[in-house]
mmCIF file of the protein (N, C-alpha, C, O) and its ligand, coordinates in Angstrom:
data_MODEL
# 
_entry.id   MODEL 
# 
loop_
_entity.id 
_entity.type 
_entity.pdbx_number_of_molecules 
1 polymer     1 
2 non-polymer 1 
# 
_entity_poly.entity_id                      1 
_entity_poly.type                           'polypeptide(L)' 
_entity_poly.nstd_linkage                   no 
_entity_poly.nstd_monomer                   no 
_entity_poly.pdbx_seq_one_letter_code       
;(UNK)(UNK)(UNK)(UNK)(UNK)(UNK)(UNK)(UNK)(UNK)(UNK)(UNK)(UNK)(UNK)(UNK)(UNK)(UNK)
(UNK)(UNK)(UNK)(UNK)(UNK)(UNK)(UNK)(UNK)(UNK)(UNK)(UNK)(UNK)(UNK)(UNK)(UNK)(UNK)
(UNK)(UNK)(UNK)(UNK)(UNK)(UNK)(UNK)(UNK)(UNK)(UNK)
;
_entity_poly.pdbx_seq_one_letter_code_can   XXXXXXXXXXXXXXXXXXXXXXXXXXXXXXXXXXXXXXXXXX 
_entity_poly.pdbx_strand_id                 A 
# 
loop_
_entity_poly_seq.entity_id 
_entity_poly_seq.num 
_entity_poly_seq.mon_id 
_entity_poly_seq.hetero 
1 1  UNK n 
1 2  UNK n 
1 3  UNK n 
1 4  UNK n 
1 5  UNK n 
1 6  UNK n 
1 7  UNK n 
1 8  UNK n 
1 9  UNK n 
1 10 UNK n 
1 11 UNK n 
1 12 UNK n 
1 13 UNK n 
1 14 UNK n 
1 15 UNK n 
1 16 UNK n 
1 17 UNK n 
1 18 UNK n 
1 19 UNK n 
1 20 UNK n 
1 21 UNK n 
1 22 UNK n 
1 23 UNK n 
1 24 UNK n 
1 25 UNK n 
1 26 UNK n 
1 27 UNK n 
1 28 UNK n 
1 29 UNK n 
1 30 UNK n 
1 31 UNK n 
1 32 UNK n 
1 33 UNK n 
1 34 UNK n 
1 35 UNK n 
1 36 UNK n 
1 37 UNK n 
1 38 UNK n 
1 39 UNK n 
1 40 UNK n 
1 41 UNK n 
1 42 UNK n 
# 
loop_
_struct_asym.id 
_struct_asym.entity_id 
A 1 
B 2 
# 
loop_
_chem_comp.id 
_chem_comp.type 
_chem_comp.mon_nstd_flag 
UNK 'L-peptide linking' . 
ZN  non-polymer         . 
# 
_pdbx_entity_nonpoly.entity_id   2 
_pdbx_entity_nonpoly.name        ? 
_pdbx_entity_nonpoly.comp_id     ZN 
# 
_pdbx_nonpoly_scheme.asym_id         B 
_pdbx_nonpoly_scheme.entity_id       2 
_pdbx_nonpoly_scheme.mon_id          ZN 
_pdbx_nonpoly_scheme.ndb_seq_num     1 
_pdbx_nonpoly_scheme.pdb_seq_num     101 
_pdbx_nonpoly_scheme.auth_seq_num    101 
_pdbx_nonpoly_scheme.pdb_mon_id      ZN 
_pdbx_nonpoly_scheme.auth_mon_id     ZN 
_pdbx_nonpoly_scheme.pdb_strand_id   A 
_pdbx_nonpoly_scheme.pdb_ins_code    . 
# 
loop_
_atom_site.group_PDB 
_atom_site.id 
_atom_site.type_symbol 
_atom_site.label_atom_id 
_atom_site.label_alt_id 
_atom_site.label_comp_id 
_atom_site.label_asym_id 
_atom_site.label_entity_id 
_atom_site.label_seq_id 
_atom_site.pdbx_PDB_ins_code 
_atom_site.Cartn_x 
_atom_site.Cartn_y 
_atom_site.Cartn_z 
_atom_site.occupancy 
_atom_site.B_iso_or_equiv 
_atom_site.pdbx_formal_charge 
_atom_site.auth_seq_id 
_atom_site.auth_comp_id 
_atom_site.auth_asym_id 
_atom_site.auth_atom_id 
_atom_site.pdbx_PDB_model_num 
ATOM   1   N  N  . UNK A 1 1  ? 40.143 -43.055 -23.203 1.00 0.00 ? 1   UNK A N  1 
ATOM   2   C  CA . UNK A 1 1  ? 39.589 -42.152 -24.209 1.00 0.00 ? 1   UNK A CA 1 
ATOM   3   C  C  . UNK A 1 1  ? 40.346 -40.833 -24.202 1.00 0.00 ? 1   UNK A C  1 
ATOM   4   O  O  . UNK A 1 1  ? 40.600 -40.212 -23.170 1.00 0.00 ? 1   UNK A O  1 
ATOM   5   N  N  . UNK A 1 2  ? 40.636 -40.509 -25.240 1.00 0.00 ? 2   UNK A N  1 
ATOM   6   C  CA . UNK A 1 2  ? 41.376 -38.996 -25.785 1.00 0.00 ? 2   UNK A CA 1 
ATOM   7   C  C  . UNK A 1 2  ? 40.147 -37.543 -25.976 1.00 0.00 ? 2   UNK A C  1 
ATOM   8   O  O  . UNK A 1 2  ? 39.305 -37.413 -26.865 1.00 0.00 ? 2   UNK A O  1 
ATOM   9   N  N  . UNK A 1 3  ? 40.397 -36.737 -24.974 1.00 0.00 ? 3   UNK A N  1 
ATOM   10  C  CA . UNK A 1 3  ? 39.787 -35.463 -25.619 1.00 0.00 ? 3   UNK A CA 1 
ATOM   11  C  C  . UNK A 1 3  ? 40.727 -34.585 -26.182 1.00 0.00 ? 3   UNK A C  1 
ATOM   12  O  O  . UNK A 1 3  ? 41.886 -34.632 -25.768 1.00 0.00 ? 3   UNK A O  1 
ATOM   13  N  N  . UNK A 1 4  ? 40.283 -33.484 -27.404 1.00 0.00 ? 4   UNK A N  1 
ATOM   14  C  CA . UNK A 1 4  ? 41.012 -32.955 -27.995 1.00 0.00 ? 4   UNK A CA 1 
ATOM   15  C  C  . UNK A 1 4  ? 39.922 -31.224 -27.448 1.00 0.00 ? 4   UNK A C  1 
ATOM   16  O  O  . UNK A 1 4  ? 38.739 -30.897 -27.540 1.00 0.00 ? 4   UNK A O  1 
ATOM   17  N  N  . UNK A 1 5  ? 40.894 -30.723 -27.034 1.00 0.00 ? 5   UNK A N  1 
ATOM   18  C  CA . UNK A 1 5  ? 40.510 -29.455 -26.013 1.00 0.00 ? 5   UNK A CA 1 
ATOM   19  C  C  . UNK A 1 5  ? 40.487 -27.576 -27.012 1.00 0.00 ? 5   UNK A C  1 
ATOM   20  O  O  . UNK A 1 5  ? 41.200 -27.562 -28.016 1.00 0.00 ? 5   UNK A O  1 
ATOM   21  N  N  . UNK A 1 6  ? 40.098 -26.889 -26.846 1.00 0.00 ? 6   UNK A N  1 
ATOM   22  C  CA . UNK A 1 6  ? 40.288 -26.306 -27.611 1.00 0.00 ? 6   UNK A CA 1 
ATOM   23  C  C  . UNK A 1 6  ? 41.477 -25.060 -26.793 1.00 0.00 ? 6   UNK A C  1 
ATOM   24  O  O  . UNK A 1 6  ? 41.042 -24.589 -25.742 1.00 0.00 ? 6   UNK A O  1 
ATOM   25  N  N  . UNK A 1 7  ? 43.029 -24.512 -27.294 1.00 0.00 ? 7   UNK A N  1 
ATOM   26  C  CA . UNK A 1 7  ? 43.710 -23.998 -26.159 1.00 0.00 ? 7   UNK A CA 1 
ATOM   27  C  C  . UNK A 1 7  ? 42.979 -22.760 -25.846 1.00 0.00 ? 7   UNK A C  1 
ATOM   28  O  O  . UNK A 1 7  ? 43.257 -22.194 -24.789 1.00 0.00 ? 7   UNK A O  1 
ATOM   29  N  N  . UNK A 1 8  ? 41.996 -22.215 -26.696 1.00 0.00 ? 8   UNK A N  1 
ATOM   30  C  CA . UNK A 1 8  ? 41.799 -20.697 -26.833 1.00 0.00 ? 8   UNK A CA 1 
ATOM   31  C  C  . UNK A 1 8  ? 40.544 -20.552 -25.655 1.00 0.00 ? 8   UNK A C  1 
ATOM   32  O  O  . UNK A 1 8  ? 40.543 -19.720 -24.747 1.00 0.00 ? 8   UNK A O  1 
ATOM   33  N  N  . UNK A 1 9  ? 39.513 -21.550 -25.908 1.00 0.00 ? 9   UNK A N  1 
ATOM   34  C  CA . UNK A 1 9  ? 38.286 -21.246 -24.908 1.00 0.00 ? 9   UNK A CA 1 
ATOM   35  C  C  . UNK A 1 9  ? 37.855 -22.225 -24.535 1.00 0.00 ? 9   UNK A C  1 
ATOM   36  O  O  . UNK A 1 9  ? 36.666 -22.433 -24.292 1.00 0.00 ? 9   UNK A O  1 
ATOM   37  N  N  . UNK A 1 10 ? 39.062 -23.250 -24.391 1.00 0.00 ? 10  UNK A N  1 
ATOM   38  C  CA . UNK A 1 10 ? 38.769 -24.877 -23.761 1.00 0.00 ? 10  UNK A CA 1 
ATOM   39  C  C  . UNK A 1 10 ? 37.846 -25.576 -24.051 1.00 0.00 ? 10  UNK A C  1 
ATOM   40  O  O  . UNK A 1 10 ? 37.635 -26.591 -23.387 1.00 0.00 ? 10  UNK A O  1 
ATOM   41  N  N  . UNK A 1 11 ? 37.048 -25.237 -25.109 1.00 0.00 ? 11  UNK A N  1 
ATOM   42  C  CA . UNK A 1 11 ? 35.971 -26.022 -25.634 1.00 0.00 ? 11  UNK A CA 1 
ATOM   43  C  C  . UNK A 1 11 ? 36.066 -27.515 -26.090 1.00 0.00 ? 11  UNK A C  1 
ATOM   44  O  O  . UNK A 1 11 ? 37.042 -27.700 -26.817 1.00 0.00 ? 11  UNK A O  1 
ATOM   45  N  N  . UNK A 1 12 ? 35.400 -28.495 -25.884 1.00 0.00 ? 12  UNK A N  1 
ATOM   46  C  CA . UNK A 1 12 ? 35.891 -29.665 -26.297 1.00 0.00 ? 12  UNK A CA 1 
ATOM   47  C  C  . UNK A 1 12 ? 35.779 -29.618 -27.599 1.00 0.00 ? 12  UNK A C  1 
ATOM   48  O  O  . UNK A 1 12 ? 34.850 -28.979 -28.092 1.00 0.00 ? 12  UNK A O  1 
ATOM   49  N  N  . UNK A 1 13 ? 36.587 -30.199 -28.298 1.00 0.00 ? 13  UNK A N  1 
ATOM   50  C  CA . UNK A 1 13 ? 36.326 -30.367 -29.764 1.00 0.00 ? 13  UNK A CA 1 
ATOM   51  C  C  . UNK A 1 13 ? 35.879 -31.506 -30.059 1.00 0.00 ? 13  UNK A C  1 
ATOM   52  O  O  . UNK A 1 13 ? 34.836 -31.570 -30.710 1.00 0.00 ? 13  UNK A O  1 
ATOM   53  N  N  . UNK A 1 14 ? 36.593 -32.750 -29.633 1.00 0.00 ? 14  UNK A N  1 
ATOM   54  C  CA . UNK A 1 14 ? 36.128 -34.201 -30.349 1.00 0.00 ? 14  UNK A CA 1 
ATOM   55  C  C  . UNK A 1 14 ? 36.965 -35.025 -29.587 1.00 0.00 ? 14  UNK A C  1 
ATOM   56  O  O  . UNK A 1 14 ? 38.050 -34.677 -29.122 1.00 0.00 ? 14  UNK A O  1 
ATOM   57  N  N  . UNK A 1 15 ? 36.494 -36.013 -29.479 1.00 0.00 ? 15  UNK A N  1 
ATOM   58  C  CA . UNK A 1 15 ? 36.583 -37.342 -28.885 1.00 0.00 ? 15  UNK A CA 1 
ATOM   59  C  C  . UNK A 1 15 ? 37.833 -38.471 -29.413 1.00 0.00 ? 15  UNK A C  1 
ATOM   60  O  O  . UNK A 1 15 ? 37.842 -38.216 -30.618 1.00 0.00 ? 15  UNK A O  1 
ATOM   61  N  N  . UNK A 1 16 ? 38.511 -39.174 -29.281 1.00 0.00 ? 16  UNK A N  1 
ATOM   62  C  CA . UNK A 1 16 ? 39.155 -40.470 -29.951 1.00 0.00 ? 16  UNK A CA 1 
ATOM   63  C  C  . UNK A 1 16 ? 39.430 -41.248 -28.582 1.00 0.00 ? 16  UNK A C  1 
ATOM   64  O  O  . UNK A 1 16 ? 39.564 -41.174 -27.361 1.00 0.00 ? 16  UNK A O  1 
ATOM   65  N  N  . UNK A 1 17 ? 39.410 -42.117 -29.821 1.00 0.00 ? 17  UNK A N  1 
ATOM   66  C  CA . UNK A 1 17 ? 39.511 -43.459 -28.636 1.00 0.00 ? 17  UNK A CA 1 
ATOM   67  C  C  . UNK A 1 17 ? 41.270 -43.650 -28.404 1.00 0.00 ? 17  UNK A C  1 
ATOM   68  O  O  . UNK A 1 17 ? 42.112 -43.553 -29.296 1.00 0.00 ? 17  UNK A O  1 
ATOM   69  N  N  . UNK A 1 18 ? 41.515 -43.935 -26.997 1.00 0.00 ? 18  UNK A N  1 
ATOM   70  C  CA . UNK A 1 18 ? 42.886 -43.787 -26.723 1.00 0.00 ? 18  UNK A CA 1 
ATOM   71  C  C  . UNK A 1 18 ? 42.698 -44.990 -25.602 1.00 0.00 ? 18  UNK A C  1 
ATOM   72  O  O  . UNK A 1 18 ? 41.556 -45.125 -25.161 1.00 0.00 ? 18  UNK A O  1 
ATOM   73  N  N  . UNK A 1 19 ? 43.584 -45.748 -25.177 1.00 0.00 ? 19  UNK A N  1 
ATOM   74  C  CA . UNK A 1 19 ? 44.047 -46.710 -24.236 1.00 0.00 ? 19  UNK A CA 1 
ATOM   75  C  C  . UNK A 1 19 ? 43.975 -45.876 -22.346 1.00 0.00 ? 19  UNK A C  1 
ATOM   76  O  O  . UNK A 1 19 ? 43.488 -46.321 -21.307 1.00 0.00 ? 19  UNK A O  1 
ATOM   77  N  N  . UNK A 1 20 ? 44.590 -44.762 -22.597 1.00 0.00 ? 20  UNK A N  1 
ATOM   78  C  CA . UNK A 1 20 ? 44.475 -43.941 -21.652 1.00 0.00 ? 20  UNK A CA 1 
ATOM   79  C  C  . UNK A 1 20 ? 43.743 -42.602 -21.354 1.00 0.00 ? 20  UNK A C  1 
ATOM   80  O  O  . UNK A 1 20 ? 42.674 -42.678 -21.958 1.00 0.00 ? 20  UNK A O  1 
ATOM   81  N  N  . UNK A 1 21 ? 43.824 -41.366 -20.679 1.00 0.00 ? 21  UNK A N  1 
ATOM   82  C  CA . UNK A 1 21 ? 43.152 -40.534 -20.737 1.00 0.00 ? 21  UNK A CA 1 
ATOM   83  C  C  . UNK A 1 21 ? 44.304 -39.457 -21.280 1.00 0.00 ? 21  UNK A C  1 
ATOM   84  O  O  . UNK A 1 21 ? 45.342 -39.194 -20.671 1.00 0.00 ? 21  UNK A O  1 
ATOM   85  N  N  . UNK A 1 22 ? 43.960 -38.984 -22.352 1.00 0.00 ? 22  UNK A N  1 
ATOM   86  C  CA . UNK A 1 22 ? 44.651 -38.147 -22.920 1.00 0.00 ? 22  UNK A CA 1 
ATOM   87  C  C  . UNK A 1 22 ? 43.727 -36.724 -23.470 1.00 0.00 ? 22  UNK A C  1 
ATOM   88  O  O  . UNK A 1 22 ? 42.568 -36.567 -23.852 1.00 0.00 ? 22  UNK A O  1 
ATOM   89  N  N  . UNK A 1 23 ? 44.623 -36.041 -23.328 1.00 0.00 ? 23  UNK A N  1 
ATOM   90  C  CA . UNK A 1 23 ? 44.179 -34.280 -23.583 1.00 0.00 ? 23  UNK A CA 1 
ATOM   91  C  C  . UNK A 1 23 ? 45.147 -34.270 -24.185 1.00 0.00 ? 23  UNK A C  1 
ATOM   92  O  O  . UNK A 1 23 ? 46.326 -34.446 -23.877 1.00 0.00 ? 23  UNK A O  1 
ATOM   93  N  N  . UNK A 1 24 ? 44.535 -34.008 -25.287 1.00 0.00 ? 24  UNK A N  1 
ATOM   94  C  CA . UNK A 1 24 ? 44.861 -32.939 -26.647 1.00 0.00 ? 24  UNK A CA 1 
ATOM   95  C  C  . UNK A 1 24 ? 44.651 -30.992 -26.561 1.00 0.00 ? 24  UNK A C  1 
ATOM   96  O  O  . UNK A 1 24 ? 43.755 -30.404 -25.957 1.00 0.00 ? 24  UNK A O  1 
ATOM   97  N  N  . UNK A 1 25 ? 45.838 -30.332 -27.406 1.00 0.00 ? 25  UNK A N  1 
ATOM   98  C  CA . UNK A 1 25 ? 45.216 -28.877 -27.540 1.00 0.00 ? 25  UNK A CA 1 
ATOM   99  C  C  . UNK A 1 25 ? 45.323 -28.818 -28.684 1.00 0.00 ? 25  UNK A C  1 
ATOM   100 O  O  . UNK A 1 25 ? 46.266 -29.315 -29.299 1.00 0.00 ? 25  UNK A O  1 
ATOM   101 N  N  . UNK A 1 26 ? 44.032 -27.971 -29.388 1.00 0.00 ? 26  UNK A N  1 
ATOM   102 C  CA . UNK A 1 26 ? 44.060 -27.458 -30.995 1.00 0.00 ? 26  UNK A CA 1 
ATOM   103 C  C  . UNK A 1 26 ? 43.096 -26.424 -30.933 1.00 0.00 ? 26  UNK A C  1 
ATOM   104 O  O  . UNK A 1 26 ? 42.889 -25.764 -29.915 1.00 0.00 ? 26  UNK A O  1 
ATOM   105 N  N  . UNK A 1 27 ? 42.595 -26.297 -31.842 1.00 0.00 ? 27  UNK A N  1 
ATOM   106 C  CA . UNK A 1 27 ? 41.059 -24.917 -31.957 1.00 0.00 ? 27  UNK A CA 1 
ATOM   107 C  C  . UNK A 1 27 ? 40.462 -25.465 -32.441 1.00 0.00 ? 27  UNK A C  1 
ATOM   108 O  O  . UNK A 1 27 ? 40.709 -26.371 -33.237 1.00 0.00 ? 27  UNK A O  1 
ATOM   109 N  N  . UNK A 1 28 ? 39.036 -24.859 -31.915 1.00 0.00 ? 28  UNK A N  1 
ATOM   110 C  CA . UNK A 1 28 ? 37.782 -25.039 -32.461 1.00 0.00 ? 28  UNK A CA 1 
ATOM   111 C  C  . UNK A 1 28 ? 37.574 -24.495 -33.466 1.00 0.00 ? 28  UNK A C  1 
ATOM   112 O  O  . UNK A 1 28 ? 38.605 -23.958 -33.870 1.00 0.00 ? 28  UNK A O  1 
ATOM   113 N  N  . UNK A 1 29 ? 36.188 -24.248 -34.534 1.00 0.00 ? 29  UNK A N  1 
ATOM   114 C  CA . UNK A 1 29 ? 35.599 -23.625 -35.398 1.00 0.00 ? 29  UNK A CA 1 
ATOM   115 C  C  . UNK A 1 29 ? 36.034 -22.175 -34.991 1.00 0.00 ? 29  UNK A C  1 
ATOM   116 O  O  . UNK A 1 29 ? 36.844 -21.515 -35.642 1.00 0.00 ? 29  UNK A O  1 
ATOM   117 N  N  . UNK A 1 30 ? 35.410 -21.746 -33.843 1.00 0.00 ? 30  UNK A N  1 
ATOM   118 C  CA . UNK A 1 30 ? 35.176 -20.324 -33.409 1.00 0.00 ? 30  UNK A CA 1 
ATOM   119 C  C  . UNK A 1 30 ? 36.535 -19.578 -33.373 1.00 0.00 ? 30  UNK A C  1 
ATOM   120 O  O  . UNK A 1 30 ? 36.658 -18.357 -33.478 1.00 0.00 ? 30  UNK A O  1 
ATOM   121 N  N  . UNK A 1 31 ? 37.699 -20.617 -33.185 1.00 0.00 ? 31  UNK A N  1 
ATOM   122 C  CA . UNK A 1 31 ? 39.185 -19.485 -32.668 1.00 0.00 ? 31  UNK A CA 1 
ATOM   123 C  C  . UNK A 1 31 ? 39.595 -20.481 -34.118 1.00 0.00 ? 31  UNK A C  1 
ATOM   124 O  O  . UNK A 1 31 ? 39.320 -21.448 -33.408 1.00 0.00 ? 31  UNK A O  1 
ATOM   125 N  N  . UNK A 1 32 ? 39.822 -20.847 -34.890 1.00 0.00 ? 32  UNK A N  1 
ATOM   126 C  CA . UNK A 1 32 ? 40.620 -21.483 -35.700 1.00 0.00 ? 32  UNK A CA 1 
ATOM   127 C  C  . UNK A 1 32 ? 39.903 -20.998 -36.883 1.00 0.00 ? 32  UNK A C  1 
ATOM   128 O  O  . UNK A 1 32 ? 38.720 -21.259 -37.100 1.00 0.00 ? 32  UNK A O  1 
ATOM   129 N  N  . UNK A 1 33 ? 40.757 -20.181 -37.753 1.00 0.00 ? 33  UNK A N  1 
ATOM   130 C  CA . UNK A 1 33 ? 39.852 -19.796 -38.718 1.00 0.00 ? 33  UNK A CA 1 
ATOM   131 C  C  . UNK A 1 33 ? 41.455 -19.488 -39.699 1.00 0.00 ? 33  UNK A C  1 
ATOM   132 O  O  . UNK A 1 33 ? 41.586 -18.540 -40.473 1.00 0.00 ? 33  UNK A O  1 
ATOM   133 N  N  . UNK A 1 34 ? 42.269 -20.278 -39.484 1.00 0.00 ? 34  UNK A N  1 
ATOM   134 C  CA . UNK A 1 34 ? 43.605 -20.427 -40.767 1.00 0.00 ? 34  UNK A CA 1 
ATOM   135 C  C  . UNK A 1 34 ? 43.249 -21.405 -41.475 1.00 0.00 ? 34  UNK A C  1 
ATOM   136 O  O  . UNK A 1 34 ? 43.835 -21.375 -42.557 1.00 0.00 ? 34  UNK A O  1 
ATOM   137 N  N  . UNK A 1 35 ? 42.473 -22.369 -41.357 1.00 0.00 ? 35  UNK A N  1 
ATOM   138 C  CA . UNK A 1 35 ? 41.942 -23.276 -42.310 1.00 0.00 ? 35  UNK A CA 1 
ATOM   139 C  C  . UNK A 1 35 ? 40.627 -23.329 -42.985 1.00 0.00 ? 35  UNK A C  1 
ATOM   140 O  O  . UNK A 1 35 ? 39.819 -22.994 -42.120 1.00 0.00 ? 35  UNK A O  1 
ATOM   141 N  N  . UNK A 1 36 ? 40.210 -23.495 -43.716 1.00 0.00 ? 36  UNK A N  1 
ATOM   142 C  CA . UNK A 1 36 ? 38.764 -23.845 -44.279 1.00 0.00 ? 36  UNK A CA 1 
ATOM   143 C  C  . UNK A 1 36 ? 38.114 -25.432 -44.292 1.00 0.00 ? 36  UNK A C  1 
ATOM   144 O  O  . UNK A 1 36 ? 36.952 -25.753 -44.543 1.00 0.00 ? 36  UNK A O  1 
ATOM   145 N  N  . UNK A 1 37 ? 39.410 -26.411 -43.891 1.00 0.00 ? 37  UNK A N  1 
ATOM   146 C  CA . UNK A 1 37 ? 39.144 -27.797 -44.560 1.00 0.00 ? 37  UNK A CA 1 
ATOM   147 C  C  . UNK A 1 37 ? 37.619 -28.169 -43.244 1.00 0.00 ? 37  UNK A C  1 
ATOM   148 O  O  . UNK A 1 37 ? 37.548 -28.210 -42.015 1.00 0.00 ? 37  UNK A O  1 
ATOM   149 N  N  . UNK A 1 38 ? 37.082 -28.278 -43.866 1.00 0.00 ? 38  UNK A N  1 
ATOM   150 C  CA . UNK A 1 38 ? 35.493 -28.797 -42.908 1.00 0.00 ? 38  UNK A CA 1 
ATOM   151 C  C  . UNK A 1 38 ? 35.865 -30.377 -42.529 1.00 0.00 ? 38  UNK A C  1 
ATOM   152 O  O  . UNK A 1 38 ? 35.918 -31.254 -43.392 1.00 0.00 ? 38  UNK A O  1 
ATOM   153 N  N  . UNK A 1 39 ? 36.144 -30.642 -40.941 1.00 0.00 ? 39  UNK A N  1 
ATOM   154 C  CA . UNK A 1 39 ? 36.636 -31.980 -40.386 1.00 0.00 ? 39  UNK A CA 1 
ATOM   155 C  C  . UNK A 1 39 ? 35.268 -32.489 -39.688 1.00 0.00 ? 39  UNK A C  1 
ATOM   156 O  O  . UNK A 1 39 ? 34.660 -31.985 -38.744 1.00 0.00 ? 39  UNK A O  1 
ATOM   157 N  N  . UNK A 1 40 ? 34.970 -33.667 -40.461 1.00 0.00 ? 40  UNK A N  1 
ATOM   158 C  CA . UNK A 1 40 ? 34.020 -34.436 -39.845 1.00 0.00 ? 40  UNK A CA 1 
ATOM   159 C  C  . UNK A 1 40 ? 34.311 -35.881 -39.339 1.00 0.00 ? 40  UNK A C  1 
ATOM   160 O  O  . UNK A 1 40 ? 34.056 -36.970 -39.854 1.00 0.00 ? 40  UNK A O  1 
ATOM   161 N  N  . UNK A 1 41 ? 35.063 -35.475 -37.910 1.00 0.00 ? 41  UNK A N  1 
ATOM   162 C  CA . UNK A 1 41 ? 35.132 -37.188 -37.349 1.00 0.00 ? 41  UNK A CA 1 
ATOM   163 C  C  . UNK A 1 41 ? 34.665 -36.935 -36.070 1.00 0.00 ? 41  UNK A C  1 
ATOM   164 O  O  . UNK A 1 41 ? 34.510 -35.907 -35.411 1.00 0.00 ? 41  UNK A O  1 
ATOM   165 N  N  . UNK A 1 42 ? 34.458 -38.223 -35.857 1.00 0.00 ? 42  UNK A N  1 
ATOM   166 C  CA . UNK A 1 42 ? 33.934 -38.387 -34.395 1.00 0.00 ? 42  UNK A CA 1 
ATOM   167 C  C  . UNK A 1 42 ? 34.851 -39.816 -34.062 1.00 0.00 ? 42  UNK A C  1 
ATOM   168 O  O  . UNK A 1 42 ? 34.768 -40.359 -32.961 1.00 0.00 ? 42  UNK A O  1 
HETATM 169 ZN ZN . ZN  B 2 .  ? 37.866 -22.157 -29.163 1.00 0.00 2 101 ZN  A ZN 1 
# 
């Protein structure tokens, strides 16, 4: 299973399914605010 991490305040963001254990970095809601597009996956 893949977590996707947040780099700014390490918050987890979301889950994917992965073969191995993988960490992802991106932003959350709270530090990511260059986009508007509203992402709903799980
Ligand atoms: Zn954050």
């Amino acid at each position: 299973m893949g977590t996707i991490v947040c780099q700014t305040c390490e918050a987890t963001i979301a889950y994917f399914e992965d073969e191995k254990v993988t960490t992802l970095y991106g932003k959350c809601d709270c530090c990511g605010h260059d986009r508007e597009d509203g992402e709903e996956k799980e």
